[in-house]
KEKE-3310 file (N, C-alpha, C; in steps of 0.2 Angstrom, whole numbers, plus 5000, padded with zeros to 4 digits):
npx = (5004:5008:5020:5011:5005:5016:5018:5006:5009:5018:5013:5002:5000:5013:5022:5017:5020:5036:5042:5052:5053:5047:5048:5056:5052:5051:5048:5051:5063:5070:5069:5077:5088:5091:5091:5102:5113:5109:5112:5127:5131:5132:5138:5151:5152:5152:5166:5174:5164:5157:5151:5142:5135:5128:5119:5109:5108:5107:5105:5107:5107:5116:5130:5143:5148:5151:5151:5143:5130:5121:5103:5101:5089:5082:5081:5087:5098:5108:5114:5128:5132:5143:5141:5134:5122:5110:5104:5092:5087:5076:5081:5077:5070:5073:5068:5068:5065:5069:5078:5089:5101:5115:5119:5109:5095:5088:5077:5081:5080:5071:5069:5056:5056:5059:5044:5040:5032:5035:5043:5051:5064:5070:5072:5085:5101:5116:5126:5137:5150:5163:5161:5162:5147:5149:5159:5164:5156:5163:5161:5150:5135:5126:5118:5112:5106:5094:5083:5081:5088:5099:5105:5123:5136:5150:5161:5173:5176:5178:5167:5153:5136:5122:5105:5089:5075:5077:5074:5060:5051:5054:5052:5065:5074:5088:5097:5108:5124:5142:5158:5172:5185:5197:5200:5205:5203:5199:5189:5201:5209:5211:5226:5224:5215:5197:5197:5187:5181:5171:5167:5163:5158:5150:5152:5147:5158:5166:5179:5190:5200:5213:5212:5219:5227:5233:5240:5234:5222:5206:5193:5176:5163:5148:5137:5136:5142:5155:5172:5182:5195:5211:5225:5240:5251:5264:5264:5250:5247:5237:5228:5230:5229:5214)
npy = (4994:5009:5009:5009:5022:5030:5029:5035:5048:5052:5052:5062:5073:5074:5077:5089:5098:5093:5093:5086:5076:5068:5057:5063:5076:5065:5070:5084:5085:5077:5088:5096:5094:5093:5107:5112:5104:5110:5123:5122:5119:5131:5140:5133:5135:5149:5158:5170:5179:5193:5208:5222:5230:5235:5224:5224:5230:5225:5233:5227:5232:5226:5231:5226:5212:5194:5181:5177:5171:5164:5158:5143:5142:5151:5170:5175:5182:5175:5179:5185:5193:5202:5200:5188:5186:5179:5183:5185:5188:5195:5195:5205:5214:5216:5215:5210:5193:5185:5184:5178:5172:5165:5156:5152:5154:5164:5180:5193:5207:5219:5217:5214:5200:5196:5196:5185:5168:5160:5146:5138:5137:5149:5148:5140:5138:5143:5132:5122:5118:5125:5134:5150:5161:5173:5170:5175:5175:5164:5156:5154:5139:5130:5115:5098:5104:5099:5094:5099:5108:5113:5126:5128:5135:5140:5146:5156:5150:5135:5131:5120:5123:5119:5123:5121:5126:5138:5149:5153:5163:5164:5151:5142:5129:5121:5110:5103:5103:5106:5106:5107:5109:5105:5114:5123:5117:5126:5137:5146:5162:5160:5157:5153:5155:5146:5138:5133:5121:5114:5100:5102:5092:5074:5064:5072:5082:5090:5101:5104:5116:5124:5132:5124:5115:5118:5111:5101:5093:5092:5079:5080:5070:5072:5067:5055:5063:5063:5061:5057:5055:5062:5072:5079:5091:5105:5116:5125:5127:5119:5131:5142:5137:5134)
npz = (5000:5004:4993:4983:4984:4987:4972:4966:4970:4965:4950:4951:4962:4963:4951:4947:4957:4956:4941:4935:4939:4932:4917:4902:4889:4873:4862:4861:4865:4854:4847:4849:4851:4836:4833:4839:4833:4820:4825:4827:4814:4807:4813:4811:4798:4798:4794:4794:4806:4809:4822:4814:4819:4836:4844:4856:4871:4888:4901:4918:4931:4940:4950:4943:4934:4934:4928:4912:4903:4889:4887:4879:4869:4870:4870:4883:4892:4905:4920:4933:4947:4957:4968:4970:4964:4955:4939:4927:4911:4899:4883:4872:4878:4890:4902:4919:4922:4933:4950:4962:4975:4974:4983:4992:4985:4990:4985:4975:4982:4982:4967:4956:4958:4970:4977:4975:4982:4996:4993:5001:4999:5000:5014:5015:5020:5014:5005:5011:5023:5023:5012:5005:5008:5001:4990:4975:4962:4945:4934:4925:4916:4905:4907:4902:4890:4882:4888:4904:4906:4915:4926:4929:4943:4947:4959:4965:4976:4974:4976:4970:4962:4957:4948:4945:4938:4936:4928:4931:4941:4957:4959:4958:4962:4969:4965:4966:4974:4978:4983:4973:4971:4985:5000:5012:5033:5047:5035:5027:5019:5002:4990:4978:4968:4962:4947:4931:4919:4906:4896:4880:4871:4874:4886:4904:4909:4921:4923:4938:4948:4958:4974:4989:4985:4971:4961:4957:4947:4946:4940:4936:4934:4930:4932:4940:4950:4956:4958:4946:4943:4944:4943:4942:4942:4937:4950:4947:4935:4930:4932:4925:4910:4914)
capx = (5000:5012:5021:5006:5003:5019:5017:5002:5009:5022:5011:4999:5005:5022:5022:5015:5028:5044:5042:5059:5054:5044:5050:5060:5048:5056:5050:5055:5071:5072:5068:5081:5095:5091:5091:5109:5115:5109:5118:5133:5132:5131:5144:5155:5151:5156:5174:5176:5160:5158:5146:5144:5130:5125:5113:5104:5110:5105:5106:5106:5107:5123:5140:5148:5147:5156:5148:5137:5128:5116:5100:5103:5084:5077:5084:5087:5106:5107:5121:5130:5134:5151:5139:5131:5114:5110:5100:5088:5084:5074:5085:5072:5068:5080:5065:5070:5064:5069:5082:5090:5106:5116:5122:5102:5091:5084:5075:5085:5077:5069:5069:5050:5054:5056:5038:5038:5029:5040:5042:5055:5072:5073:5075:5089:5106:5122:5131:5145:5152:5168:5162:5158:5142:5150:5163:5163:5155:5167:5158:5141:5136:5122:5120:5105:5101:5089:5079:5079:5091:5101:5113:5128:5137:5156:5163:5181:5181:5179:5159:5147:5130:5117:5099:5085:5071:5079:5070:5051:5052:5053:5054:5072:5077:5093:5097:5115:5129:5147:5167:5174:5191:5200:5203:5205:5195:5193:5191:5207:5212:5214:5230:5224:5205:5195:5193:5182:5180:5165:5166:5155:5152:5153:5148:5147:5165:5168:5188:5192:5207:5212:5213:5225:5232:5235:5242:5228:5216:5200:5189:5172:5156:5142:5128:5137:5145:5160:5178:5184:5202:5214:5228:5246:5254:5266:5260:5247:5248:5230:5224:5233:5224:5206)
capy = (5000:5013:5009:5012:5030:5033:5029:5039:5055:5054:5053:5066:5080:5073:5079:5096:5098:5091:5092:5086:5069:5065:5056:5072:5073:5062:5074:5089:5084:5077:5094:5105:5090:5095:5113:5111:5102:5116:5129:5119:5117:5136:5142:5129:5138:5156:5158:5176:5181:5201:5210:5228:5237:5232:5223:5224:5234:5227:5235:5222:5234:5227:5237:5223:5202:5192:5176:5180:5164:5163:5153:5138:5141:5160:5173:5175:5181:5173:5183:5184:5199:5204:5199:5182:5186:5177:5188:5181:5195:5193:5200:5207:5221:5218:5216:5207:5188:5182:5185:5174:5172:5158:5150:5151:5154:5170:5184:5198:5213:5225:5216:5210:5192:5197:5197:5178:5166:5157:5139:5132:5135:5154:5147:5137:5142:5143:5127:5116:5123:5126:5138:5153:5163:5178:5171:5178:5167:5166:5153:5148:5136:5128:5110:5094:5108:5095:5092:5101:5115:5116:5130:5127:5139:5138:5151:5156:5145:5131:5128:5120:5123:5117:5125:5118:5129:5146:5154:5154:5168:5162:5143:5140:5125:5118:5101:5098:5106:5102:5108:5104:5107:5105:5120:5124:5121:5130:5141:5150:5162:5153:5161:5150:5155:5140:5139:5127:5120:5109:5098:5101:5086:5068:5064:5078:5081:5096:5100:5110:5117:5127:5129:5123:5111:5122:5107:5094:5091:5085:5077:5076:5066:5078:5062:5055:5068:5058:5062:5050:5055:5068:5072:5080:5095:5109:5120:5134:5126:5119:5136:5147:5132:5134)
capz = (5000:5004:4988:4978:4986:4983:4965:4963:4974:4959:4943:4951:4964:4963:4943:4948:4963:4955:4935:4934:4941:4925:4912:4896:4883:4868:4853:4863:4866:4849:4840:4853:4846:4829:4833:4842:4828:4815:4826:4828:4806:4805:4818:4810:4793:4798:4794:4798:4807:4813:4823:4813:4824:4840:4843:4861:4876:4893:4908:4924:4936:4943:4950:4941:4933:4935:4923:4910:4897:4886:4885:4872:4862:4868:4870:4887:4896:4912:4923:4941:4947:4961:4977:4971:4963:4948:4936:4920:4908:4892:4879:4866:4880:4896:4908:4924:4926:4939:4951:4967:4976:4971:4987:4994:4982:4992:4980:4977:4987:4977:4962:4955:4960:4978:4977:4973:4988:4998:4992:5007:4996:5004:5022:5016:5022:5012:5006:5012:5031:5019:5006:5008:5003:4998:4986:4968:4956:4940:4929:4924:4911:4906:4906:4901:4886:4876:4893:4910:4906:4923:4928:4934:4943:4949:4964:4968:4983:4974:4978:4964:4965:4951:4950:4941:4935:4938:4925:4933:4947:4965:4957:4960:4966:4971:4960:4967:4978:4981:4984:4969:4974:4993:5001:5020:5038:5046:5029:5027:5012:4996:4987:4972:4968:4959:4940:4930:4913:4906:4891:4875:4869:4877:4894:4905:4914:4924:4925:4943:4950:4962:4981:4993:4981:4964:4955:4958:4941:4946:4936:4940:4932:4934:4933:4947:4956:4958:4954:4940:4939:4949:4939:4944:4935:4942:4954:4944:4929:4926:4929:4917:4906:4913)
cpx = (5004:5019:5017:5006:5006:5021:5011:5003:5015:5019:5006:5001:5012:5023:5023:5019:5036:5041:5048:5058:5048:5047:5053:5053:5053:5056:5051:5060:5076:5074:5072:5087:5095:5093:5100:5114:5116:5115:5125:5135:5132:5137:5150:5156:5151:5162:5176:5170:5160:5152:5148:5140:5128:5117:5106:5109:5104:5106:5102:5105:5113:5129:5145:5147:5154:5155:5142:5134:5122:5112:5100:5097:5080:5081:5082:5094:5103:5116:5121:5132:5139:5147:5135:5124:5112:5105:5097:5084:5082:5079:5082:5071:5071:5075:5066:5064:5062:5077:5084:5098:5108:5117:5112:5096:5087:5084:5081:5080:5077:5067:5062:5050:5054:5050:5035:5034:5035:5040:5044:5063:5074:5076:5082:5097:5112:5124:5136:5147:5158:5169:5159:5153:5143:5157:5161:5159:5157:5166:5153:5140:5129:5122:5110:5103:5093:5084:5076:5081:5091:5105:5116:5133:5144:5160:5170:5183:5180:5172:5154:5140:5124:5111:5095:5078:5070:5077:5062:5053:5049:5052:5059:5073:5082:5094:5102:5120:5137:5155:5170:5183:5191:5202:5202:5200:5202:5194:5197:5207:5214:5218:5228:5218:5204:5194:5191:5183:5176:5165:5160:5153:5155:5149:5150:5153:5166:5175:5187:5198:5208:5214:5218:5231:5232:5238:5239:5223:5210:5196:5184:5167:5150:5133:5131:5138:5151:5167:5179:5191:5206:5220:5234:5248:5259:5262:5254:5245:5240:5227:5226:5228:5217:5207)
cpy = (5006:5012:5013:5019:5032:5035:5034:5046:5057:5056:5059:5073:5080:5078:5087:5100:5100:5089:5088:5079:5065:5064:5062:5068:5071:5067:5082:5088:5080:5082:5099:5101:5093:5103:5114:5110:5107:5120:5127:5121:5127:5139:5137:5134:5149:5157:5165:5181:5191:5203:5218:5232:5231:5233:5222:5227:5231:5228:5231:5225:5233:5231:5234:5215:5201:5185:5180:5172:5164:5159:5148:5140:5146:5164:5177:5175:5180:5175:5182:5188:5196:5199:5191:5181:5184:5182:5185:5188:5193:5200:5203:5215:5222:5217:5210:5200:5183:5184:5184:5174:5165:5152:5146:5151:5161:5173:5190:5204:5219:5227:5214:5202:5192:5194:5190:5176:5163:5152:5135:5137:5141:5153:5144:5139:5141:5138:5126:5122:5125:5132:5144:5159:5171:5177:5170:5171:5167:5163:5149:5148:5133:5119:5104:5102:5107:5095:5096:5108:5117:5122:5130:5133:5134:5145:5149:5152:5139:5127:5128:5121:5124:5119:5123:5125:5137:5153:5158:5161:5165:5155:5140:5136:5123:5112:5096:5104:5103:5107:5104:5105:5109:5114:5118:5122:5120:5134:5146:5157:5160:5159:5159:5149:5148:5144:5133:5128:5114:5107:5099:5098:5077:5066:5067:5079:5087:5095:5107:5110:5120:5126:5128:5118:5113:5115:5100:5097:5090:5085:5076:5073:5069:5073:5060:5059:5067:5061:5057:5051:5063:5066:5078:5085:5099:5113:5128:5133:5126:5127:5142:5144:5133:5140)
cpz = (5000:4998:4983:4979:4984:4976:4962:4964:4969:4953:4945:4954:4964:4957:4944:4953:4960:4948:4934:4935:4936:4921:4905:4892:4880:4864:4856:4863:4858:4844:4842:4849:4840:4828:4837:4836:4822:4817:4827:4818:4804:4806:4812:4800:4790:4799:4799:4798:4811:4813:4820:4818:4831:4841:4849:4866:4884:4899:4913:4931:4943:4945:4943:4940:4931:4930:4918:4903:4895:4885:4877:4866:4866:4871:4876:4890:4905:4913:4932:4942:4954:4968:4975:4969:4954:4944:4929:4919:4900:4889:4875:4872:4884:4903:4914:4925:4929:4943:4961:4970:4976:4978:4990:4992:4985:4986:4982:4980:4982:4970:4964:4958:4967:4982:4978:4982:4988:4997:4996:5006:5000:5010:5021:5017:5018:5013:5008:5021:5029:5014:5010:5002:4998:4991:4978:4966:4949:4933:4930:4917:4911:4904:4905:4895:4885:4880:4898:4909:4912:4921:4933:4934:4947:4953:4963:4973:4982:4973:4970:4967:4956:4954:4942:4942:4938:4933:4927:4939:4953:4964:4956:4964:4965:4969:4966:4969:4979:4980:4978:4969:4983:4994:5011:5026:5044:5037:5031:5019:5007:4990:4980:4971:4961:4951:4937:4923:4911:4899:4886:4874:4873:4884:4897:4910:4915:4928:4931:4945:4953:4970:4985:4990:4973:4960:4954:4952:4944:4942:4939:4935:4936:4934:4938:4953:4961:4955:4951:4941:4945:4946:4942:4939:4941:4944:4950:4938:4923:4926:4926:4914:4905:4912)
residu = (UNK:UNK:UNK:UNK:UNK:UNK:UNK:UNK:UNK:UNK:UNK:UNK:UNK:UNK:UNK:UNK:UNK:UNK:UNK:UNK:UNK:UNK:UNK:UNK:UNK:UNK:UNK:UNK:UNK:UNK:UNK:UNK:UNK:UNK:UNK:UNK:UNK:UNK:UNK:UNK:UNK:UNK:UNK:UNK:UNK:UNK:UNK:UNK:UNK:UNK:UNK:UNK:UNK:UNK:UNK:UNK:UNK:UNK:UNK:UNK:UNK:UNK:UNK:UNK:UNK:UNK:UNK:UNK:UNK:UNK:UNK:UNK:UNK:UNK:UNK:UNK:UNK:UNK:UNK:UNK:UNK:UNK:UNK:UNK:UNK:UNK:UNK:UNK:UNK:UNK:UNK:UNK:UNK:UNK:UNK:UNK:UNK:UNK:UNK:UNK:UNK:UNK:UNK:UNK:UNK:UNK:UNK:UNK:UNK:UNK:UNK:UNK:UNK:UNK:UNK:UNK:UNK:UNK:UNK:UNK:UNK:UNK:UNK:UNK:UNK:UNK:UNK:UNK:UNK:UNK:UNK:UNK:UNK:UNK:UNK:UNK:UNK:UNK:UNK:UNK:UNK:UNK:UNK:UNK:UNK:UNK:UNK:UNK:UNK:UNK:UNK:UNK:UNK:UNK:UNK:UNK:UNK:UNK:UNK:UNK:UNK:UNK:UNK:UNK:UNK:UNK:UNK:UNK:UNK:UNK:UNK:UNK:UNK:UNK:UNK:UNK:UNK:UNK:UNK:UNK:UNK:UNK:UNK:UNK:UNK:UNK:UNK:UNK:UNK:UNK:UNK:UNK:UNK:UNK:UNK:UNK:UNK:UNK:UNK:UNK:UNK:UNK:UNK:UNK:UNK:UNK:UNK:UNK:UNK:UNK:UNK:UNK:UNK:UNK:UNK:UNK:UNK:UNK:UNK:UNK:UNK:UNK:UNK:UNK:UNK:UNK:UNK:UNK:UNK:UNK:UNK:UNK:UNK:UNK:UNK:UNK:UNK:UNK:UNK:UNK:UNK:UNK)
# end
């Protein structure tokens, strides 16, 4: 019995709750491939591409970003500003959103999504007892394009932190979290801020570096969430590279 319940609290409000625990559509996920493929066949077919006039101007209201990446299939830039507050702005007019802070998911203050209801994820406190919430965030990526379209974000102190459906305002949840390189405890100053690099195509490998140990590779497996490989170089080396 309490199997069953469980079964129907997933095909009914489970669905409604946690879309993400539903099966990908196949012929959506089919027709972004093909659209992937295209732009890939296009890109590959501009030798000597140049922008002559500009073509959108948006102001984010930020002092200063520090990551900026653009949605795969609308035009949509998702950015990070100096203090940690992720920003999604339709690029067609510039209007804000949605807009949260990456380690907690709280609204930014003052902004339209402020306004959102609280769903949980606000109460929740900044990851890892190692990272800290005020360090830069220096790369975000998007990743699952074809399917869920996560963002992955990557700080100076090393901390990952994945978010699933950061586009809806005040619908930001937290997928996945972790230290992608070693660094200090207590937290100390890290002479050797983290940098990151994420395969285009293949199975999803996210290279860090970084930390207290500057000449350690790691490789992680982002369906697992496991290092696969740690790899040795001189001291700094990998992150010239990344």
């Amino acid at each position: 019995a309490p199997s069953r319940q469980a079964s129907a609290w997933r095909e009914l409000d489970g669905v409604k709750l946690c879309p993400w625990t539903q099966p990908p559509d196949a012929l959506r996920k089919a027709q972004r491939l093909r659209e992937m493929e295209a732009a890939r066949l296009r890109c590959r077919g501009a030798h000597s591409p140049k922008i002559r006039e500009q073509v959108n101007a948006i102001e984010t209201g930020a002092d200063a970003l520090t990551a900026v990446v653009f949605h795969s299939f609308h035009l949509l830039l998702i950015s990070v500003d100096g203090k940690g507050y992720v920003r999604v702005n339709n690029g067609a007019d510039g209007n804000l959103l949605n807009a949260f802070h990456v380690s907690n998911g709280a609204p930014l203050t003052g902004s339209s999504s402020s306004s959102a209801p609280d769903y949980g994820q606000q109460q929740v406190s900044s990851f890892g007892p190692a990272a800290s919430s005020s360090a830069t965030v220096t790369f975000a990526r998007q990743l699952n394009e074809a399917e869920s379209n996560l963002l992955l974000t990557g700080a100076a102190d090393g901390a990952v932190r994945i978010w699933r459906a950061y586009l809806n305002q005040g619908l930001q949840r937290m997928a996945a979290a972790w230290q992608a390189v070693p660094i200090r405890q207590p937290p100390t100053p890290v002479r050797q801020a983290a940098a990151f690099a994420l395969t285009s195509c293949g199975p999803p490998l996210l290279y860090a570096a970084g930390g207290c140990h500057p000449d350690l590779l790691q490789v992680w497996d982002l369906a697992s969430e496991h290092v696969m490989q740690q790899v040795t170089g001189s001291r700094g080396a990998y992150l010239a590279v990344l």
